[in-house]
C-alpha positions as CSV (number, residue, x, y, z in Angstrom):
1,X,-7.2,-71.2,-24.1
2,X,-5.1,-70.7,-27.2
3,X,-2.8,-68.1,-25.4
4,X,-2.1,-70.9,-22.6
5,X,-1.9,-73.8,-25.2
6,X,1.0,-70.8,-26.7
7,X,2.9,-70.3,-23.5
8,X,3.2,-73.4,-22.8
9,X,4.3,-74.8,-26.4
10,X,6.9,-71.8,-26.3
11,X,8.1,-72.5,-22.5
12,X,8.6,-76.3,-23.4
13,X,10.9,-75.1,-26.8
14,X,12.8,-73.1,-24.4
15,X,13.5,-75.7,-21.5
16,X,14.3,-78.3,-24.5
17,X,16.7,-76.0,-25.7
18,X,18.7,-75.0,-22.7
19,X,19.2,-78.7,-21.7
20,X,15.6,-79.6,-20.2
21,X,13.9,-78.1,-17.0
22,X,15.2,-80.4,-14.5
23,X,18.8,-79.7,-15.3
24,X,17.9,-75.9,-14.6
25,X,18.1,-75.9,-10.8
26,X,20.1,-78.0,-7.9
27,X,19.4,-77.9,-4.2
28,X,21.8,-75.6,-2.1
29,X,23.4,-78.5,-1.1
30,X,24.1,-80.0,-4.4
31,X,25.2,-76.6,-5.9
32,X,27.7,-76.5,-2.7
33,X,29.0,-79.8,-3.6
34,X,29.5,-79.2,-7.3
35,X,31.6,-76.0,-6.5
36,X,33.6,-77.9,-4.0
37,X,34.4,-80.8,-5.0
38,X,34.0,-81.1,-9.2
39,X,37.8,-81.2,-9.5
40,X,37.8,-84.4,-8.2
41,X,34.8,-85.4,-10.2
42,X,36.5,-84.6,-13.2
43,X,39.7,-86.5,-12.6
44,X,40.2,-89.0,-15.8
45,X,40.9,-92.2,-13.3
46,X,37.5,-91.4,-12.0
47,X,35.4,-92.0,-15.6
48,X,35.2,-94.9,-16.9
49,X,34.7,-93.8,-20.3
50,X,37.6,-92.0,-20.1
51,X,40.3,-94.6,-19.7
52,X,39.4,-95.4,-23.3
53,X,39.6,-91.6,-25.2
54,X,41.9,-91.5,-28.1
55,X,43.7,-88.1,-27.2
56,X,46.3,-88.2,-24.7
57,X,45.1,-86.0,-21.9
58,X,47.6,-83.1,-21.3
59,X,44.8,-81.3,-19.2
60,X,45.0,-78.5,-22.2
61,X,42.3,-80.0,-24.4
62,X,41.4,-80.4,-28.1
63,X,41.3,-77.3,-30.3
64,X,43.1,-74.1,-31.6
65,X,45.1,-73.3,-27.7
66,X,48.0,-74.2,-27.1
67,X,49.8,-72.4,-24.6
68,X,48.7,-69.3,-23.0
69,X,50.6,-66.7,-20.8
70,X,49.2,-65.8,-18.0
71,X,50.7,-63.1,-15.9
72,X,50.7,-63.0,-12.2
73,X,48.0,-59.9,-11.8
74,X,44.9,-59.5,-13.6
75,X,44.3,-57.6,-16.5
76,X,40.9,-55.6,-15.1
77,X,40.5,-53.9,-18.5
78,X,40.7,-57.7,-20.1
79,X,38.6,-58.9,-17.3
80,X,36.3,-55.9,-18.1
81,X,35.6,-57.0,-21.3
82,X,35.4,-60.6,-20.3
83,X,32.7,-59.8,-18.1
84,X,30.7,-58.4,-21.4
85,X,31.2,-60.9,-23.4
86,X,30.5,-63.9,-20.4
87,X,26.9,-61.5,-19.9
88,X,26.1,-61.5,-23.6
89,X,27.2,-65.0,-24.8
90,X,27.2,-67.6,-21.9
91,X,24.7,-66.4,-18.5
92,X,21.8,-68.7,-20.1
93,X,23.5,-71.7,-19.6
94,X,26.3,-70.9,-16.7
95,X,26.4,-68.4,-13.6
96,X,29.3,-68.4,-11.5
97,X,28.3,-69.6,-8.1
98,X,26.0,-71.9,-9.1
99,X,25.1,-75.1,-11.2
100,X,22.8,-74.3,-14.1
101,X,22.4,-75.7,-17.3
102,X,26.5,-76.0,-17.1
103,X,28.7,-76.3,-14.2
104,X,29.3,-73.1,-11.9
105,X,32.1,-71.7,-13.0
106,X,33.6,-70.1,-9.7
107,X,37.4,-71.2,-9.3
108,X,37.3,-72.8,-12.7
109,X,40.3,-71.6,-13.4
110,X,42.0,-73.2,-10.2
111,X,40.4,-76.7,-11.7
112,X,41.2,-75.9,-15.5
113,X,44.2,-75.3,-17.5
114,X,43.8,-71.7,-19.7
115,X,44.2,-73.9,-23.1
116,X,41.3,-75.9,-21.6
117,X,38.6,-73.3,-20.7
118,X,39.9,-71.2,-24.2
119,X,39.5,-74.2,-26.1
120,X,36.0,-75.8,-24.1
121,X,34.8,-71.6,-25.2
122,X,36.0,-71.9,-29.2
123,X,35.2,-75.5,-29.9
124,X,33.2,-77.1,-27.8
125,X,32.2,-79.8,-30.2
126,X,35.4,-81.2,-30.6
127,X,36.1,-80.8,-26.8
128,X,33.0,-83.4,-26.1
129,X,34.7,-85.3,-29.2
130,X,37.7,-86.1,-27.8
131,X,38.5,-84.6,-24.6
132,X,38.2,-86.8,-21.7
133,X,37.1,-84.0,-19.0
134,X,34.9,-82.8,-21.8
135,X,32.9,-85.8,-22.1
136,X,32.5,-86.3,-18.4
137,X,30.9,-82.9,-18.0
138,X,28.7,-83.9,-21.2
139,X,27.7,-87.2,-19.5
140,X,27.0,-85.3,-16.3
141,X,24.9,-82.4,-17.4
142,X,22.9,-84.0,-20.5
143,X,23.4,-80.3,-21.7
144,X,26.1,-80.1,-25.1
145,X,28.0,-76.6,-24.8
146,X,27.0,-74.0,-27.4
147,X,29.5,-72.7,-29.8
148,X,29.3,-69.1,-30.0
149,X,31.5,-68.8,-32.5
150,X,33.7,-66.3,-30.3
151,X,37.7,-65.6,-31.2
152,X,40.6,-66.7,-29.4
153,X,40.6,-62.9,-27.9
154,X,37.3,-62.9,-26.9
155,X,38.2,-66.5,-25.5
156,X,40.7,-65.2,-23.6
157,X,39.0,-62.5,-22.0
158,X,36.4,-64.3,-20.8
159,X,39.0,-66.1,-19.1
160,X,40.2,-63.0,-17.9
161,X,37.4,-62.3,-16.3
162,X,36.7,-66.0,-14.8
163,X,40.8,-65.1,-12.5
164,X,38.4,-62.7,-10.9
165,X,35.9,-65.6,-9.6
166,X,38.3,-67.4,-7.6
């Protein structure tokens, strides 16, 4: 009895943590829609509490990123190390065809500036702050971003590795 009362104390601490139980798993169909259609759903005119943020939305987001250069082919030995870093740092809360705790992130970089996902990966706090898109996804998955505390390297290799998922 003690062992169950444990188990279940530790697997409530863990679903509270990740952004509740619920949030863990959409239908096919829902999962379909989110990787289809979340551009649109992210569109500033679309969220009402947008219209009012206090940041001028250049679609590059609040934080350290600026500007990025991204070449035409894709750096596999970046991409490489993207993948590592994505598989250590960010698979509890995202996978890449499918909504999780966090959006799917297949394509996101066909929906998202660089200087946004960079700067959604190295400050997400201020992102939710201030960036309209940001606060959107917030409202919509109940589920704050985790900083990991990552560099702008590591940042840029995981979005490296996200050109791949297109």
């Amino acid at each position: 009895m003690k062992i169950k009362f444990i188990a279940i104390a530790l697997l409530t601490s863990t679903m509270i943590s990740c952004g509740g139980g619920d949030k863990h798993e959409a239908s096919a169909d829902h999962a379909k829609h989110e990787e289809t259609s979340h551009h649109e759903e992210a569109k500033p005119e679309e969220h009402h509490e947008e219209k009012n943020a206090t940041v001028e939305d250049d679609g590059k987001g609040v934080g350290p990123v600026t500007s990025v250069e991204v070449s035409d082919e894709i750096d596999e030995a970046l991409a490489e190390k993207g993948k590592e870093l994505f598989k250590a740092n960010c698979v509890a809360c995202h996978k890449i065809g499918k909504r999780f705790v966090g959006p799917a992130l297949k394509g996101v970089t066909q929906r998202r500036k660089p200087e946004w996902i960079m700067n959604m990966i190295l400050n997400p706090e201020g992102m939710v702050a201030e960036d309209p898109t940001a606060k959107a996804l917030l409202q919509e998955y109940s589920a704050p971003m985790a900083n990991q505390s990552l560099t702008e390297d590591e940042a840029r290799a995981i979005y490296e590795f996200f050109r791949t998922k297109n």
